[in-house]
C-alpha positions in Angstrom: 9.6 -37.0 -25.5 10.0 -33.2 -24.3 10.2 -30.8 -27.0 12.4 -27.8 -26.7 10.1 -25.1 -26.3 8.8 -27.5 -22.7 12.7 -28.4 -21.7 12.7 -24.1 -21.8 10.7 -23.1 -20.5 10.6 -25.5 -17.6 14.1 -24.8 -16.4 13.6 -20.8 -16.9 10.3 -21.6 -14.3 11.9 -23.4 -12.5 15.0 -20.9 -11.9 12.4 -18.2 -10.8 10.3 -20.3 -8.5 13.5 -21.5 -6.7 15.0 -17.7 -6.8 11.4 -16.5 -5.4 11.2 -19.1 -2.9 14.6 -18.4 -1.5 14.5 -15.1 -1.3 11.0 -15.3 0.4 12.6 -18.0 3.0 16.1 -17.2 3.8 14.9 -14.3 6.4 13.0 -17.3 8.6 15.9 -18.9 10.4 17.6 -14.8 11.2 15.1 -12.3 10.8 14.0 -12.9 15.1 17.5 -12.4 16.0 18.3 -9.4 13.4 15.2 -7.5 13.7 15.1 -6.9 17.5 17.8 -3.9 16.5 15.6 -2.5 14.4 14.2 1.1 15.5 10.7 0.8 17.3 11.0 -3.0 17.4 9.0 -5.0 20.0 8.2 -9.0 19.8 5.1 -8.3 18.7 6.2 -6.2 15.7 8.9 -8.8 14.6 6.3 -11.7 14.1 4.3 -9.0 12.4 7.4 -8.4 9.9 7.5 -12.4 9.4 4.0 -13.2 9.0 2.6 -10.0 7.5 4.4 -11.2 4.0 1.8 -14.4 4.0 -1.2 -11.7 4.5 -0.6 -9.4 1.6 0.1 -13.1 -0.6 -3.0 -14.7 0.7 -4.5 -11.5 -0.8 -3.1 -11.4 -3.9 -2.6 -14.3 -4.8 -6.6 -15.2 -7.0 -6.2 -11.6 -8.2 -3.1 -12.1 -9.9 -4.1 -15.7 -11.3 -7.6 -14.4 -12.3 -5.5 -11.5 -14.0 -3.1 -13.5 -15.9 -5.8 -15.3 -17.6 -7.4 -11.4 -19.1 -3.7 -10.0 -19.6 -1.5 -13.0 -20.4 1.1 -14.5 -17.7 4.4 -12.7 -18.5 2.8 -9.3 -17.7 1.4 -10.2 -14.7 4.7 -12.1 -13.3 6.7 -9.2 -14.1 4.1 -6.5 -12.5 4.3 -9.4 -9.4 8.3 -9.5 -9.2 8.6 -6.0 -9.6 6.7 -5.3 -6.6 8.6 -7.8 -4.8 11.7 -5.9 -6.1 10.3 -2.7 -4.6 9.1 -4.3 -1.3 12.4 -5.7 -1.1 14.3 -2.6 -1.5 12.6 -0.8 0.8 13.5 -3.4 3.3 17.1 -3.3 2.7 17.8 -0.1 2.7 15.5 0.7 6.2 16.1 0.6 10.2 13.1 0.7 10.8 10.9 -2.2 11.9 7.5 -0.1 10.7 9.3 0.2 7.1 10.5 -3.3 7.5 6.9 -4.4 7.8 5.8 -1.9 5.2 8.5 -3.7 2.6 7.6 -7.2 3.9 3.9 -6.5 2.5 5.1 -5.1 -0.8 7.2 -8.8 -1.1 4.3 -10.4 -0.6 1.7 -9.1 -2.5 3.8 -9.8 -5.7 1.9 -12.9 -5.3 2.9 -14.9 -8.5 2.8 -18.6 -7.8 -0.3 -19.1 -9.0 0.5 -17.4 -12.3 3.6 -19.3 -12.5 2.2 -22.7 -12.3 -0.9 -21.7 -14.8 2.6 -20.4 -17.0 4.0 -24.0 -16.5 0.9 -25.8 -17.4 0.7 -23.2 -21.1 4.0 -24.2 -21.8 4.0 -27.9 -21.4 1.7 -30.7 -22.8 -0.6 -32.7 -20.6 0.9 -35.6 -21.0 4.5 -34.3 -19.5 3.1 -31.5 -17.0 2.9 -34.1 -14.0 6.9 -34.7 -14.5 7.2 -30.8 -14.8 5.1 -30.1 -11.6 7.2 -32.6 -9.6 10.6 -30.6 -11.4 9.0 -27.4 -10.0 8.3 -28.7 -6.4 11.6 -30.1 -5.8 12.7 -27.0 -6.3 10.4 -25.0 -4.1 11.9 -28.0 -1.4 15.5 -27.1 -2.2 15.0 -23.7 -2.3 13.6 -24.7 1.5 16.0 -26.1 2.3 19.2 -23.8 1.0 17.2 -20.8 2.4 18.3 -22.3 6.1 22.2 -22.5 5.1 22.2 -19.8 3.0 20.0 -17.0 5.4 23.0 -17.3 7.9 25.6 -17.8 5.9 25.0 -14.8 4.4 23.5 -12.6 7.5 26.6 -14.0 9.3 29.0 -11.4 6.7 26.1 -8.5 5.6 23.7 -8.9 8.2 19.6 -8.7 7.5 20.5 -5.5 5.1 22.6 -7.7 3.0 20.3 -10.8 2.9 18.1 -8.4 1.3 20.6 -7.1 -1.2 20.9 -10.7 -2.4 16.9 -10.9 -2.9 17.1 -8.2 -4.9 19.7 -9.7 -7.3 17.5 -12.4 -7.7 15.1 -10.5 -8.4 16.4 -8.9 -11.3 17.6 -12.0 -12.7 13.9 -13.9 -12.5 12.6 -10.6 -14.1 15.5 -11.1 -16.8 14.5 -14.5 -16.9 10.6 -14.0 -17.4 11.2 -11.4 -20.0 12.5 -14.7 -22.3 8.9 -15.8 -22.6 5.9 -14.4 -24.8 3.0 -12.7 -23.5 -0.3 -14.5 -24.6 -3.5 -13.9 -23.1 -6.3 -16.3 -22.8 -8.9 -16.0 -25.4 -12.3 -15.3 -24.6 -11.2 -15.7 -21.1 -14.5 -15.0 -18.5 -15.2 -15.7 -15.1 -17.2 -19.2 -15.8 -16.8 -20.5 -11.7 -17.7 -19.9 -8.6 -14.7 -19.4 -6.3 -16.7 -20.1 -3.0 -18.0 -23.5 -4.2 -14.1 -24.7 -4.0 -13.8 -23.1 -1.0 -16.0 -25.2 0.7 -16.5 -27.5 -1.4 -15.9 -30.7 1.3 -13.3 -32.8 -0.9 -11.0 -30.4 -0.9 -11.5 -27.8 2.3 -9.7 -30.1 4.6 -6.4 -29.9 2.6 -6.9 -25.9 2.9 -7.1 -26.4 6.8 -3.9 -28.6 7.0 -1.5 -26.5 5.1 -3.2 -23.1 6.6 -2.4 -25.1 10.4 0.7 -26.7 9.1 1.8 -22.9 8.3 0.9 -21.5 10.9 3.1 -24.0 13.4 6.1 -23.3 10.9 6.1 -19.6 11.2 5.8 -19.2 14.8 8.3 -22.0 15.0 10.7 -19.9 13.7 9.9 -17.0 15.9 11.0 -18.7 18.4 14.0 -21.3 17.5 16.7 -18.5 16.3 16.1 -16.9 19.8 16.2 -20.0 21.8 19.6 -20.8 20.3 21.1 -17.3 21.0 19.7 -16.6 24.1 19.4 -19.8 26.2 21.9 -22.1 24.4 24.4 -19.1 23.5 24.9 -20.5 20.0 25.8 -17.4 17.8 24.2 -16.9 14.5 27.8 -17.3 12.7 27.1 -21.4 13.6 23.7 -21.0 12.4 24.6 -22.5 9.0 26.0 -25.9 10.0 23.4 -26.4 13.2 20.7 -25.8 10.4 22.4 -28.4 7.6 23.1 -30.3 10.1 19.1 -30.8 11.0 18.1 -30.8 7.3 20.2 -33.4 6.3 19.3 -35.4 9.5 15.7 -34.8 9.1 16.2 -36.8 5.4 16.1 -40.3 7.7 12.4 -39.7 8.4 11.0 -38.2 5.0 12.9 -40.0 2.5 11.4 -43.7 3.7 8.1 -42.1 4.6 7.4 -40.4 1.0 8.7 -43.8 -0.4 5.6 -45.3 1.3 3.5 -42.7 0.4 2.3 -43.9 -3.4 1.2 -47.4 -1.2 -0.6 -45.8 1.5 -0.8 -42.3 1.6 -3.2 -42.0 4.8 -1.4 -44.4 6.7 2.1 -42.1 5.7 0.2 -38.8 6.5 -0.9 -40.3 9.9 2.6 -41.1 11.2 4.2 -37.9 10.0 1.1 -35.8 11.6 1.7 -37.7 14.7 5.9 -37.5 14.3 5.2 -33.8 14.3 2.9 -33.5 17.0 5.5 -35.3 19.5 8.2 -33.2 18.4 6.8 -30.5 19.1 5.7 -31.4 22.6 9.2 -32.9 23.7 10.6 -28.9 22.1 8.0 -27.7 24.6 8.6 -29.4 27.6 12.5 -29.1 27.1 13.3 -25.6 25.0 14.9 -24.2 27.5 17.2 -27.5 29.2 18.1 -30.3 27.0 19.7 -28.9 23.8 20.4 -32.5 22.7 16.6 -33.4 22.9 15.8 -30.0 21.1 17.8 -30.9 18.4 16.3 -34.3 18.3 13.2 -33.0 18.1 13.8 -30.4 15.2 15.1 -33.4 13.4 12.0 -35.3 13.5 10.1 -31.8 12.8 11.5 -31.0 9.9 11.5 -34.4 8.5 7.4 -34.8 9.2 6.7 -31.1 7.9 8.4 -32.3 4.5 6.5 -35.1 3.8 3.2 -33.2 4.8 4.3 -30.1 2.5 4.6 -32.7 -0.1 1.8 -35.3 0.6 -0.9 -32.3 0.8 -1.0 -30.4 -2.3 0.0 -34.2 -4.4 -3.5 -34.8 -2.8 -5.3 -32.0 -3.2 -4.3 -32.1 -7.1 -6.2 -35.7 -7.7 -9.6 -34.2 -6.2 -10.1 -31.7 -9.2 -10.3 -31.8 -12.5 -8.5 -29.6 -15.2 -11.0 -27.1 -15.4 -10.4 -25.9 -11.8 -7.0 -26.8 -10.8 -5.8 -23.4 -11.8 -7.4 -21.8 -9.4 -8.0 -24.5 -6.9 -4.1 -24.2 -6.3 -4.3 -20.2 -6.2 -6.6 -20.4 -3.2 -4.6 -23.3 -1.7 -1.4 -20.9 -1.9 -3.6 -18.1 -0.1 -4.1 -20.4 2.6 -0.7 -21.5 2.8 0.4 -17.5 2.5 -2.7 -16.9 5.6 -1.1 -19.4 7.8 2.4 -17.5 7.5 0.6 -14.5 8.4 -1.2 -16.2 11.5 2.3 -17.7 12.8 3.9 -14.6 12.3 1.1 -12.2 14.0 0.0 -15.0 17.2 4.0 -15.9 17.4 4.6 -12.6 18.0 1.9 -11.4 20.3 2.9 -14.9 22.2 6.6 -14.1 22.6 6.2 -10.2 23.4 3.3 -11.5 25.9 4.7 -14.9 27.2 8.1 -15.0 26.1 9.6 -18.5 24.3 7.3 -20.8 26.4 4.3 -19.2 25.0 4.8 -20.1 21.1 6.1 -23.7 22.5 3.1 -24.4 24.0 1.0 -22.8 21.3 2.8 -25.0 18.4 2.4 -28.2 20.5 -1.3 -27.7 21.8 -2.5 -26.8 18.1 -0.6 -30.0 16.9 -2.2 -31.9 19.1 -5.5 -30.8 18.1 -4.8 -31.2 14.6 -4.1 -34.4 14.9 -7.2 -35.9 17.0 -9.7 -33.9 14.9 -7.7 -35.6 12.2 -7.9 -38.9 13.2 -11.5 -38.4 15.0 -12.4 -38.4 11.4 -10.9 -40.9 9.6 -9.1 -38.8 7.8 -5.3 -37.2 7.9 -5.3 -33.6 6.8 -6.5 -33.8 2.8 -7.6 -37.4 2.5 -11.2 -38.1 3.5 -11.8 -42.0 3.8 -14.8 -42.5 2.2 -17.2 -45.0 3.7 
């Protein structure tokens, strides 16, 4: 049974995770096409502005965990969304691409995930936290989702200015939200751990690796897909919305039976969707600038293989620690989640202003490739070792 206090504060997390990872999503599938206005802007600059966000998070994010143990987790949050309110301001109010990138690094150093899932784990009992976590990461995968329909739904009407507006409503409601909870710092908290033993500790570095490379494919992605529809398929960001949905929903045919199948055999799953992805993004490659229909195709099968892998991952990394250390285990896999953002954003860009659209295609399909035979060279897929 869930008691009140769990069924609270669970939906109140919940709320702000989603509101947090919408706001810090929606700019993906626009900002390329918005930002290119922008005073001062060059390619390089605009993949800067997307990735520089997952920095300034990869940064933040053990400090703010480590701090929410010594100062209690409500302080901390708030401190975390506050900056994000003031990063985000600045970024709707500017035409500037430099003050863009200035707010995009106040967003992301109000790096509170970490925080929030230690909040979640306070709040619930042990016995119904793994229910609560999976509550919490559909979310985070809605809120993936929605950002595609709802970043050009509502850039369509207000343009990048206005999708920032919204963010900062959001904002202000999490912060109304958080300030519902009490403020309890750990007692007798000390620093009892070594941070660079889970680093490299060799159970759990190769899940670090896959999300940081999975990341890093994503973000320059998206450098590159909202220009390749405007400028070589002429599709205006107005039919953004529905040519987005209409992918996502698509995409649900290859990770719905996949993460069925993953409980049976969860190597064999994260073998197929590593190898779905690499292919996809070989065929967007060879045909970006051609065969629309194929592009498509391929985004379908994208998506869908990048959604079971977000999800397969960090259910994987979870059952190699124990209690003790899962706090902060997840902190430092979020920073290299937030790094690979930061990665994509800075080599997408540098690609693009250098090489144009065919640079960051062939980029995203030689590093898949990679991936995957190093993967596979090793008997394992991403997190899972096979031991022998």
């Amino acid at each position: 049974m869930f008691t009140s206090v769990e069924k609270k504060s669970v939906i109140l997390i919940t709320l702000i995770y989603f509101f947090r990872m919408l706001g810090a999503f929606m700019i993906f599938p626009v900002l390329s096409v918005f930002a290119d206005s922008y005073n001062m802007s060059t390619p390089f600059l605009i993949g800067l502005t997307l990735g520089i966000y997952g920095l300034t998070n990869a940064i933040m994010q053990i400090p703010f965990g480590l701090l929410s143990d010594f100062f209690g987790r409500k302080n901390i949050i708030l401190i975390g969304l506050t900056i994000f309110l003031l990063g985000s301001f600045i970024c709707a109010i500017t035409d500037n691409i430099y003050y863009l990138i200035i707010g995009r690094a106040l967003q992301g150093a109000g790096a509170i995930s970490g925080a929030l899932m230690a909040l979640l784990s306070d709040s619930t009992s042990e016995n119904n936290r793994t229910i609560f976590m999976a509550i919490v990461g559909i979310s985070i995968g809605t809120a993936f989702f929605s950002s595609f329909i709802i970043g050009p739904l509502l850039s369509k009407y207000f343009e990048l200015s206005g999708l920032f507006i919204f963010i900062i409503l959001l904002t202000m409601l999490s912060i109304f939200l958080m300030l519902s909870f009490k403020n309890t710092p750990a007692k007798n908290a000390q620093f009892n751990f070594s941070i660079m033993n889970l680093v490299f500790d060799k159970r759990l570095k190769p899940h670090y690796i896959d999300i940081l490379v999975l990341h890093t494919v994503l973000t320059s992605l998206f450098i590159a897909i909202p220009v390749m529809m405007t400028d070589v398929y002429l599709i205006s960001v107005s039919e953004f919305p529905q040519l987005y949905s209409s992918i996502f929903i698509l995409s649900l045919i290859i990770t719905l039976p996949l993460l069925g199948y993953d409980r049976k055999n969860p190597v064999l799953v994260k073998n197929i969707s590593l190898i779905i992805l690499s292919f996809s993004l070989i065929f967007s490659f060879q045909f970006y600038n051609t065969n629309l229909f194929i592009i498509m195709i391929a985004l379908i099968f994208y998506i869908g293989s990048f959604s079971v892998l977000e999800a397969s991952i960090p259910s994987s990394l979870s059952k190699q620690t124990n209690q003790e250390t899962r706090g902060l285990t997840m902190s430092i896999y979020t920073s290299f989640q937030f790094f690979g953002t930061f990665l994509g954003g800075f080599i997408g860009g540098y690609l693009y202003d250098v090489y144009g659209l065919s640079g960051i295609f062939f980029f995203t399909a030689v590093i898949s490739v990679m991936w995957v035979l190093i993967c596979l060279s090793r008997n394992f897929i991403g997190a899972d070792i096979v031991s022998k």
